[in-house]
Chimera marker file (.cmm) of the C-alpha trace (Angstrom):
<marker_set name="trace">
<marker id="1" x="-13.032" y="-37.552" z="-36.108" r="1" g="1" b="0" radius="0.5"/>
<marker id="2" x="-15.491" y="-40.540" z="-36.178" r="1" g="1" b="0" radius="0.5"/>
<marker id="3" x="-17.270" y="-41.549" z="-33.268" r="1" g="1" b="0" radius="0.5"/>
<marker id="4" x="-17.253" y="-44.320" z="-30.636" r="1" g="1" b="0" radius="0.5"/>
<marker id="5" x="-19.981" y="-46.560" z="-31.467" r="1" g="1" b="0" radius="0.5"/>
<marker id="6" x="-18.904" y="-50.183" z="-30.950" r="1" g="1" b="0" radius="0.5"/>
<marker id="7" x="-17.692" y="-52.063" z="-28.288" r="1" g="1" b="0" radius="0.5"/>
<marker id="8" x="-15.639" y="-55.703" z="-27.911" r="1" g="1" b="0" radius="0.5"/>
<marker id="9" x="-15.020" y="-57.782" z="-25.508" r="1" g="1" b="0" radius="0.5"/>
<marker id="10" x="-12.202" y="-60.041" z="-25.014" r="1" g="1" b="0" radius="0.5"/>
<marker id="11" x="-9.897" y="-61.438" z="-21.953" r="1" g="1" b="0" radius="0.5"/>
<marker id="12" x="-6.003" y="-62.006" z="-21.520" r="1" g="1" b="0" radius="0.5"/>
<marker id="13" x="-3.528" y="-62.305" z="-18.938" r="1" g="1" b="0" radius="0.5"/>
<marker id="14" x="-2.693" y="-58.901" z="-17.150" r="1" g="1" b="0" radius="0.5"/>
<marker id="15" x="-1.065" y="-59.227" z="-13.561" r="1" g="1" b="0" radius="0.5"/>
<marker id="16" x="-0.955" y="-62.643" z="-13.692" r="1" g="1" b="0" radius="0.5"/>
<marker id="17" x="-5.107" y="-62.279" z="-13.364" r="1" g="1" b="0" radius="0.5"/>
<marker id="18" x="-7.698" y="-62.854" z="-16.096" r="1" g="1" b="0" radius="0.5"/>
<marker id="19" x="-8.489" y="-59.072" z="-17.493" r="1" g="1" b="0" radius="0.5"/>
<marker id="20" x="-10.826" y="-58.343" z="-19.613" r="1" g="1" b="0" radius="0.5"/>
<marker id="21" x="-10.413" y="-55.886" z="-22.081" r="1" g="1" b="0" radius="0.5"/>
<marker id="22" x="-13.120" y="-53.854" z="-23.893" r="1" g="1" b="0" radius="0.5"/>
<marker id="23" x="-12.167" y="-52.501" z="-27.036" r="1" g="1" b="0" radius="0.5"/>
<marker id="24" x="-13.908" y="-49.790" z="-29.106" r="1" g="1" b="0" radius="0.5"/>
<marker id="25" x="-13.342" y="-48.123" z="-32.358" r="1" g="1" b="0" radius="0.5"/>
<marker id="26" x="-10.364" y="-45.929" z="-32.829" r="1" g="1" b="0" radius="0.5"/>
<marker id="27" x="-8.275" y="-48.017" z="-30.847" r="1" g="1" b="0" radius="0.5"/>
<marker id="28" x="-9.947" y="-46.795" z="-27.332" r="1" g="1" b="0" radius="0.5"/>
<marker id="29" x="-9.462" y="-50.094" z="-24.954" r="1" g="1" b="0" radius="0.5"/>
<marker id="30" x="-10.625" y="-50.291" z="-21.290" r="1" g="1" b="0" radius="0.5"/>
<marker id="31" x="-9.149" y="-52.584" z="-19.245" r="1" g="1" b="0" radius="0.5"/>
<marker id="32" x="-9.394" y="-53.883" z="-15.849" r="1" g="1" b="0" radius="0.5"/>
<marker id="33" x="-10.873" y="-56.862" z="-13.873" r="1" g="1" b="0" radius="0.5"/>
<marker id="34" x="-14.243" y="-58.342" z="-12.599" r="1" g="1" b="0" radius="0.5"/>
<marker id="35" x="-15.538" y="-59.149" z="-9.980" r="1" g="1" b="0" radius="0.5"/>
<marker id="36" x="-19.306" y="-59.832" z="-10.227" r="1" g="1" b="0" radius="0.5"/>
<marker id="37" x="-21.172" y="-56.789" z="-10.377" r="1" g="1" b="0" radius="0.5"/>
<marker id="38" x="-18.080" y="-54.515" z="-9.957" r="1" g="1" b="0" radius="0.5"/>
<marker id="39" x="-15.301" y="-53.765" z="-12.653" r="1" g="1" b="0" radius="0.5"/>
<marker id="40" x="-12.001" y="-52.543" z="-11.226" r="1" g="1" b="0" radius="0.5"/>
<marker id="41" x="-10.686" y="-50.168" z="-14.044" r="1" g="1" b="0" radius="0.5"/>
<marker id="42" x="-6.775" y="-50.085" z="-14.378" r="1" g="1" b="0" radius="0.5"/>
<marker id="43" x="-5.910" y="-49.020" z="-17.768" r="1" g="1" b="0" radius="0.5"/>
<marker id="44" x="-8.057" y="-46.669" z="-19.991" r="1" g="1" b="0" radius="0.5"/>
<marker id="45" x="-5.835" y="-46.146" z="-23.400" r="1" g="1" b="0" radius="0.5"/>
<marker id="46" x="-7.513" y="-43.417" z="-25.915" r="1" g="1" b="0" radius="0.5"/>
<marker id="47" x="-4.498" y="-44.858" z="-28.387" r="1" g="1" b="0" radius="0.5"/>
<marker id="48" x="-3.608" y="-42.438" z="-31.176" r="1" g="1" b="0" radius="0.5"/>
<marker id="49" x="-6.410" y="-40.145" z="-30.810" r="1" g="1" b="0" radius="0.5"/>
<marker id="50" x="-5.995" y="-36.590" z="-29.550" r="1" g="1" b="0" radius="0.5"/>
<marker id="51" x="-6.060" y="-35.731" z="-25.726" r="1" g="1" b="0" radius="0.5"/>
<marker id="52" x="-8.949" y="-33.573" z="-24.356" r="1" g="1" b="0" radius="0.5"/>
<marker id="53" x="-11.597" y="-34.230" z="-27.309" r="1" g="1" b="0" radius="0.5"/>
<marker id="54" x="-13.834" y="-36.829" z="-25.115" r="1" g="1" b="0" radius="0.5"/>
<marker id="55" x="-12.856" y="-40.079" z="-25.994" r="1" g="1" b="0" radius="0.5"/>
<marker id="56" x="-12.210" y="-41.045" z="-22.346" r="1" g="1" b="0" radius="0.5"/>
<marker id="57" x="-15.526" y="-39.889" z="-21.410" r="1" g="1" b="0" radius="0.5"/>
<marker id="58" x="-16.867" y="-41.680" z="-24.770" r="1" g="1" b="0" radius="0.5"/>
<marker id="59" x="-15.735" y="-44.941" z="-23.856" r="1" g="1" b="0" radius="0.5"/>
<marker id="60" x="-16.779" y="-44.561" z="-19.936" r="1" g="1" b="0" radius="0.5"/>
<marker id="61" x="-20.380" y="-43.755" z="-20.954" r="1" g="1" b="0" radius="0.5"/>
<marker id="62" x="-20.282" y="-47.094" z="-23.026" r="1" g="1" b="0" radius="0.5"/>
<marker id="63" x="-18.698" y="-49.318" z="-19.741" r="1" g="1" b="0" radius="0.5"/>
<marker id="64" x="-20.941" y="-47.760" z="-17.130" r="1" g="1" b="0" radius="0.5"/>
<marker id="65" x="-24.554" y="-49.806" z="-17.879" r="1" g="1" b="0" radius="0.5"/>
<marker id="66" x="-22.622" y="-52.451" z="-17.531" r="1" g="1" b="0" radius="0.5"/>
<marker id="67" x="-21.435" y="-52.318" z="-13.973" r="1" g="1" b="0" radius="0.5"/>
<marker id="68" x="-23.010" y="-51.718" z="-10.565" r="1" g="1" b="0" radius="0.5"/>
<marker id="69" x="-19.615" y="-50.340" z="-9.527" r="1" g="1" b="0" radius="0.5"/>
<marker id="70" x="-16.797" y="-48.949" z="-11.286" r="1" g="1" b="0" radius="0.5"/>
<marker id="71" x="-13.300" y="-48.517" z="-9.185" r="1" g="1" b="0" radius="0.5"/>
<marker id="72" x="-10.159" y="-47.114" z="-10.418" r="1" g="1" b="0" radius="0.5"/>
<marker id="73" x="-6.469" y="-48.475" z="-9.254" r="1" g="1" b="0" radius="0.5"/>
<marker id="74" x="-3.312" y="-47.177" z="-10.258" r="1" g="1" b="0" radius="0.5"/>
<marker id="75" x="-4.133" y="-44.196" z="-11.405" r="1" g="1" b="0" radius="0.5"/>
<marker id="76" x="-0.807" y="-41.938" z="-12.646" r="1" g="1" b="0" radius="0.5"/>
<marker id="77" x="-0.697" y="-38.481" z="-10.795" r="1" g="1" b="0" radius="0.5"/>
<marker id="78" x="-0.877" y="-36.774" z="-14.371" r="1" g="1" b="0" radius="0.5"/>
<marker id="79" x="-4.437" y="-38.811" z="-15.246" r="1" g="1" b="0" radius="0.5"/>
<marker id="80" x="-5.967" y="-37.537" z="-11.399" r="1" g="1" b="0" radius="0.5"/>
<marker id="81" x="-7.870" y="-35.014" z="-12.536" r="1" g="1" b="0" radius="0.5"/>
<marker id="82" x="-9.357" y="-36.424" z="-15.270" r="1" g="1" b="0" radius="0.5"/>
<marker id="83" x="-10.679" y="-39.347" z="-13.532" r="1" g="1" b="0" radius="0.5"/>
<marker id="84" x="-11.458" y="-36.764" z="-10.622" r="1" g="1" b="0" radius="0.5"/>
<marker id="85" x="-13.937" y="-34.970" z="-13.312" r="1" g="1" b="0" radius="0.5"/>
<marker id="86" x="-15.142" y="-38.745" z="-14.407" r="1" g="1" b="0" radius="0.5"/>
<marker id="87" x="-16.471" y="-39.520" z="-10.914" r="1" g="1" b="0" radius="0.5"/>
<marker id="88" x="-18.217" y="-36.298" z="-10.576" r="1" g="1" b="0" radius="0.5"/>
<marker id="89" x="-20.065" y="-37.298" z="-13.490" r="1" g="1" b="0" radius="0.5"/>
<marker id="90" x="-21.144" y="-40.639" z="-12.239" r="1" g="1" b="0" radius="0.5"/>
<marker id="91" x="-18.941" y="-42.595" z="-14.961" r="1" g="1" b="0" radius="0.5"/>
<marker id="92" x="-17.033" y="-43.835" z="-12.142" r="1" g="1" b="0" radius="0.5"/>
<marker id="93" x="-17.983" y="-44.851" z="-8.622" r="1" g="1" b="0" radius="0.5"/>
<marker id="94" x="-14.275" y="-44.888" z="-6.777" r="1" g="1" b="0" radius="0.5"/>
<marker id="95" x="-10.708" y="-43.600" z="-6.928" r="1" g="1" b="0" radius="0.5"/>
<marker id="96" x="-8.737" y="-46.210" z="-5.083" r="1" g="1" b="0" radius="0.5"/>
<marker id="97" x="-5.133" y="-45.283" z="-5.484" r="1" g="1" b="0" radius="0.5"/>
<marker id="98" x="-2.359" y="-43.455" z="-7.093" r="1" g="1" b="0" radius="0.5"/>
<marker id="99" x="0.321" y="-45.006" z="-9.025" r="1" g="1" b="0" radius="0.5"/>
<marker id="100" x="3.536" y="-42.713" z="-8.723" r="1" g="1" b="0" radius="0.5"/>
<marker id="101" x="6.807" y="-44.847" z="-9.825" r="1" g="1" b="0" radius="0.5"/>
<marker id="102" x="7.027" y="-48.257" z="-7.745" r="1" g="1" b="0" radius="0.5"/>
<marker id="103" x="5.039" y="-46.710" z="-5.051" r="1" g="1" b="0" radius="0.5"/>
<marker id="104" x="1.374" y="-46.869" z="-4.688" r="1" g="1" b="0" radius="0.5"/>
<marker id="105" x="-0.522" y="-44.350" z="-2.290" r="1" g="1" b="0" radius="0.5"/>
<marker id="106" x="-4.265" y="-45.307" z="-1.315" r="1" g="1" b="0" radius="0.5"/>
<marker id="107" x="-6.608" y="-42.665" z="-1.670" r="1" g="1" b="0" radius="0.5"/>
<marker id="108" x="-9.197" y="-42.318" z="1.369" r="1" g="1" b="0" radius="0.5"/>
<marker id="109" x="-12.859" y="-40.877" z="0.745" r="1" g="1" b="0" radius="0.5"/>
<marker id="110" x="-13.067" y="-40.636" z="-2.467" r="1" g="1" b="0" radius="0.5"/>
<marker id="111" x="-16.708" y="-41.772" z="-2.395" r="1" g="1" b="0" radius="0.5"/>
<marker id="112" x="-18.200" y="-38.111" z="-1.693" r="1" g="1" b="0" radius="0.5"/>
<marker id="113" x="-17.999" y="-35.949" z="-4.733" r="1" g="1" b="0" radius="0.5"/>
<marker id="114" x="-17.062" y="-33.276" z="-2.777" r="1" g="1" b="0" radius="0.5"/>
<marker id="115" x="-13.432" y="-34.232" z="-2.430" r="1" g="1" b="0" radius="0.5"/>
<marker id="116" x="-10.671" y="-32.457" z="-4.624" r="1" g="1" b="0" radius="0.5"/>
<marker id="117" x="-7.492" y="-33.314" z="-6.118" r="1" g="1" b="0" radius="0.5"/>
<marker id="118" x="-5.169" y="-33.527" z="-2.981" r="1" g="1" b="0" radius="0.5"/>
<marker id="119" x="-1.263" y="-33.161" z="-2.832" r="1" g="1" b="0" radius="0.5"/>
<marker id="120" x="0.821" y="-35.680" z="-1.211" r="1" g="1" b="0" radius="0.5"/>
<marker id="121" x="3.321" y="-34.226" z="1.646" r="1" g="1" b="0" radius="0.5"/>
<marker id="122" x="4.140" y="-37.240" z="2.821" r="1" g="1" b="0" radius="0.5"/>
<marker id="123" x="4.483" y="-40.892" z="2.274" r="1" g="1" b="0" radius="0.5"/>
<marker id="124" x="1.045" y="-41.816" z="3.677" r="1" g="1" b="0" radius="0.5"/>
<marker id="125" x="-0.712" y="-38.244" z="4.128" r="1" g="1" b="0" radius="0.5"/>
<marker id="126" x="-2.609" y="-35.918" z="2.109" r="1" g="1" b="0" radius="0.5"/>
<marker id="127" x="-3.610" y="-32.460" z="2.673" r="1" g="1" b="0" radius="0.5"/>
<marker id="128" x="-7.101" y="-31.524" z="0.543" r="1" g="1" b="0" radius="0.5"/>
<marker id="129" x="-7.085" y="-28.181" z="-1.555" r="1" g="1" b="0" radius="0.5"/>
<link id1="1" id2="2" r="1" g="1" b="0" radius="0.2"/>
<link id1="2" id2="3" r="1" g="1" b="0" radius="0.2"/>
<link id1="3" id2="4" r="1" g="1" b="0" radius="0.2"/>
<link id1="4" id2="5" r="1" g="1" b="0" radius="0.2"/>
<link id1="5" id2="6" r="1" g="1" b="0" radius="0.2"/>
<link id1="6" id2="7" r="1" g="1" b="0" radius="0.2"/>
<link id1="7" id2="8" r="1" g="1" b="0" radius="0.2"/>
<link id1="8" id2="9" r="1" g="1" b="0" radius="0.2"/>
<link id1="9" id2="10" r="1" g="1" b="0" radius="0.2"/>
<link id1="10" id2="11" r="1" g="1" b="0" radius="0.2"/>
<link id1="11" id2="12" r="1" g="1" b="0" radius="0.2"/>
<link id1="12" id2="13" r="1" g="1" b="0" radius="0.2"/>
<link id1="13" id2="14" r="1" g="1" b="0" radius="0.2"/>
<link id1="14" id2="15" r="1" g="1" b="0" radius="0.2"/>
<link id1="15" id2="16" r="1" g="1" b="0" radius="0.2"/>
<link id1="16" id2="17" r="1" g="1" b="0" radius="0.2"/>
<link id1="17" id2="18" r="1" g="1" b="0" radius="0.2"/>
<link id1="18" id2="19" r="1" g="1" b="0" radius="0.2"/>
<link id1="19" id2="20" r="1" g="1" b="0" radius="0.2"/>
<link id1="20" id2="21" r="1" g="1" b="0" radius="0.2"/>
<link id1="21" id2="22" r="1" g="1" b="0" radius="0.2"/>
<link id1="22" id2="23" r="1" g="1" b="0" radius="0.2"/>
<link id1="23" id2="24" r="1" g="1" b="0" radius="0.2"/>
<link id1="24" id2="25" r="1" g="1" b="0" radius="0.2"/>
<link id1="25" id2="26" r="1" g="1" b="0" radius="0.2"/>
<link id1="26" id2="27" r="1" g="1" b="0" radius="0.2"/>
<link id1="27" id2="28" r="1" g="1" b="0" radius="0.2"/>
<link id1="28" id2="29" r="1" g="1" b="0" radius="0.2"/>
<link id1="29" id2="30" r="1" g="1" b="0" radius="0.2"/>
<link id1="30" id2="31" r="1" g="1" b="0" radius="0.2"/>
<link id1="31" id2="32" r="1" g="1" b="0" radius="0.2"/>
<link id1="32" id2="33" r="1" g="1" b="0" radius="0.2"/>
<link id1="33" id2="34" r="1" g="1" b="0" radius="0.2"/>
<link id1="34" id2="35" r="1" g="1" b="0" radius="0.2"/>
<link id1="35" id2="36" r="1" g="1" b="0" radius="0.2"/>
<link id1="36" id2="37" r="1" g="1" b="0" radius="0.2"/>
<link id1="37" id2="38" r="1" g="1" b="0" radius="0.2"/>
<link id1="38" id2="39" r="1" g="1" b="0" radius="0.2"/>
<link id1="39" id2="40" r="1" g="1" b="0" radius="0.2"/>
<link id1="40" id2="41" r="1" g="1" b="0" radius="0.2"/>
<link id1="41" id2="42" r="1" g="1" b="0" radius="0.2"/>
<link id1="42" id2="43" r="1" g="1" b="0" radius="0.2"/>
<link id1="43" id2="44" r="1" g="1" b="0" radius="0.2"/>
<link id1="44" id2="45" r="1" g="1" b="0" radius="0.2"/>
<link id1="45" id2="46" r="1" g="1" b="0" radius="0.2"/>
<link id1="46" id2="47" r="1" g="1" b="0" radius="0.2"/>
<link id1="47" id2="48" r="1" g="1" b="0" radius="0.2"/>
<link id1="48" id2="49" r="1" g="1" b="0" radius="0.2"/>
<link id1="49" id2="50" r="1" g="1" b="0" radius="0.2"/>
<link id1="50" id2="51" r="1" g="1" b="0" radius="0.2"/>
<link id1="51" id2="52" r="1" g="1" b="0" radius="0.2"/>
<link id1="52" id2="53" r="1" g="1" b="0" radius="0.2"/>
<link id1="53" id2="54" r="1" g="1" b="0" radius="0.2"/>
<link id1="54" id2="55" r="1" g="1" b="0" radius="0.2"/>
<link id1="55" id2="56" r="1" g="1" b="0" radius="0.2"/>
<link id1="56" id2="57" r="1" g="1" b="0" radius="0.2"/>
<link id1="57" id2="58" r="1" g="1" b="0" radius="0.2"/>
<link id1="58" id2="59" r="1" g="1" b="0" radius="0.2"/>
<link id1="59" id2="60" r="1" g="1" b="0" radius="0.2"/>
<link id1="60" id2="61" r="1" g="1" b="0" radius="0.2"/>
<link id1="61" id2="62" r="1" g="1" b="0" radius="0.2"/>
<link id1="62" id2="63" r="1" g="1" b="0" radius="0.2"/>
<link id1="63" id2="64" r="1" g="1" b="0" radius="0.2"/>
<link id1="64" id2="65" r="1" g="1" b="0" radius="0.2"/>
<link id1="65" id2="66" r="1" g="1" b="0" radius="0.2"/>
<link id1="66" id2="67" r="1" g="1" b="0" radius="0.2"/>
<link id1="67" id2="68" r="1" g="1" b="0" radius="0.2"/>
<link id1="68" id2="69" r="1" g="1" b="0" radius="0.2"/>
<link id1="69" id2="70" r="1" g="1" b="0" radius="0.2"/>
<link id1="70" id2="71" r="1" g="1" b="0" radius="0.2"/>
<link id1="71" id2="72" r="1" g="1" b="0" radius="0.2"/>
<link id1="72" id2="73" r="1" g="1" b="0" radius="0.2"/>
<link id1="73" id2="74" r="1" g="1" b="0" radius="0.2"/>
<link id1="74" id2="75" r="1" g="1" b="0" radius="0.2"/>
<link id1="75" id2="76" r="1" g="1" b="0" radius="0.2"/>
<link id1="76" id2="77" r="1" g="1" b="0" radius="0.2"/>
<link id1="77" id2="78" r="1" g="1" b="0" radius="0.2"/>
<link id1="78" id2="79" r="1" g="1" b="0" radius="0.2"/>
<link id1="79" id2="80" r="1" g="1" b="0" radius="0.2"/>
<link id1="80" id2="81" r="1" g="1" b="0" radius="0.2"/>
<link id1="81" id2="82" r="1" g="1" b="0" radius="0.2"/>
<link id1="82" id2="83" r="1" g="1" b="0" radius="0.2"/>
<link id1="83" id2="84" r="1" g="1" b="0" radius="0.2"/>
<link id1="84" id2="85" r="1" g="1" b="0" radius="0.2"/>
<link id1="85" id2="86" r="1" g="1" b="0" radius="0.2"/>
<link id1="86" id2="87" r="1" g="1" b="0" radius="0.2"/>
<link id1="87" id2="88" r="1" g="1" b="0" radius="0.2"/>
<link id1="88" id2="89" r="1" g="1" b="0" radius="0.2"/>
<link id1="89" id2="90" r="1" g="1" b="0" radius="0.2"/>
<link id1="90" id2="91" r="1" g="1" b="0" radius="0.2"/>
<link id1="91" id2="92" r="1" g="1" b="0" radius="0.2"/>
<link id1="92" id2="93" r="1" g="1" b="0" radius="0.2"/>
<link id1="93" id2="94" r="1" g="1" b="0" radius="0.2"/>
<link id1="94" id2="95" r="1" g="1" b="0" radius="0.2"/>
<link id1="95" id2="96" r="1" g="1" b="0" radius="0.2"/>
<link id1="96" id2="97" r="1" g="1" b="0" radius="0.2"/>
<link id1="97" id2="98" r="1" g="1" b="0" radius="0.2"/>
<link id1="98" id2="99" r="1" g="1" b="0" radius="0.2"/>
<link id1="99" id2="100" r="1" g="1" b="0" radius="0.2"/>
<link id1="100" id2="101" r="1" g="1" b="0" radius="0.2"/>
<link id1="101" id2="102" r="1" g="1" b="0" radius="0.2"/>
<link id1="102" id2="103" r="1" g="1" b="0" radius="0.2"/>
<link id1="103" id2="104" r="1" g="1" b="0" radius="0.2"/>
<link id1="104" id2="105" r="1" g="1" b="0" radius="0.2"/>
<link id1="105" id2="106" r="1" g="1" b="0" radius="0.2"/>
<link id1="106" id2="107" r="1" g="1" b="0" radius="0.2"/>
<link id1="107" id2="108" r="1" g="1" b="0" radius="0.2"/>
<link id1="108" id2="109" r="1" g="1" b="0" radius="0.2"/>
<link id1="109" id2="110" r="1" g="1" b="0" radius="0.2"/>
<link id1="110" id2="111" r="1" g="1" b="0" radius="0.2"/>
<link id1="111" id2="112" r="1" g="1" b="0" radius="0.2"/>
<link id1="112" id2="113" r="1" g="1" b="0" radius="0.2"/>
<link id1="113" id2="114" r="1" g="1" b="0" radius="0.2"/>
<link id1="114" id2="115" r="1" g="1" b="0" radius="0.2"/>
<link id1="115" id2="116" r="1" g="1" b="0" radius="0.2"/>
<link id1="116" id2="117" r="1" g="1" b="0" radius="0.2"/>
<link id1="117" id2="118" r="1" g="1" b="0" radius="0.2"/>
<link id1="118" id2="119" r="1" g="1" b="0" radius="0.2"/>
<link id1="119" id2="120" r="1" g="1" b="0" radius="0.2"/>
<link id1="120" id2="121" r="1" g="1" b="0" radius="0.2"/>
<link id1="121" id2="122" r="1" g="1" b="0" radius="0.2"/>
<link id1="122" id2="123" r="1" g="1" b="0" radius="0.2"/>
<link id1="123" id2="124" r="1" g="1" b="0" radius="0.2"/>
<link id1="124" id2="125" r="1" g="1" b="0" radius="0.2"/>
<link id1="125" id2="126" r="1" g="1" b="0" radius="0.2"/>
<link id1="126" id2="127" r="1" g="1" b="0" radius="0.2"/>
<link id1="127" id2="128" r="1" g="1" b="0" radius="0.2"/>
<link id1="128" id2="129" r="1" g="1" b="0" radius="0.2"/>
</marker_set>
């Protein structure tokens, strides 16, 4: 397994938006949209590479110098814990909502690190573990 140790930068259309897209080695990509200081994270691909062997982390350590803020939209149910364990390491700054089909549930206080995965019982409510 080689490491991540370079990093590109390129944009394209994504939503109908300008994204930009930061690519590293091993066919890692990051992409997402920003906004000044601020970088609102919607896709993080690890590509071919195997799951649970760091490259997410990898390629969050090499986006967070570069933003005052990092948000995360859309997130899949599956992915929630994952970024859960990213924010209580600092490599993001805010879960803003979960992606589950067509719908799309906002997720409320996610800025203390003390909050937990949480399970939806309704349309708009969640109960914390």
């Amino acid at each position: 397994m080689y490491p991540l140790n370079e990093m590109y930068e390129y944009e394209f259309t994504y939503e109908n938006k300008h994204a930009t897209v930061y690519k590293l080695n091993q066919g890692v990509k990051i992409i997402g949209f920003k906004y000044g200081a601020d970088f609102d994270l919607r896709v993080l691909s690890i590509g071919g590479n195997p799951k649970r062997k760091g490259f997410g982390q990898k390629a969050l350590k090499f986006l967070r110098p570069k933003f005052k803020k990092i948000l995360v939209s859309e997130i899949w149910p599956e992915a929630l814990p994952f970024w859960i364990k990213m924010k209580e390491r600092s490599l993001v700054d805010e879960l803003i909502s979960i992606k589950a089909g067509r719908d799309m549930y906002l997720l409320k206080h996610t800025t203390k690190p003390e909050v937990r995965v949480r399970n939806l019982i309704s349309a708009n409510a969640w109960r914390q573990h």
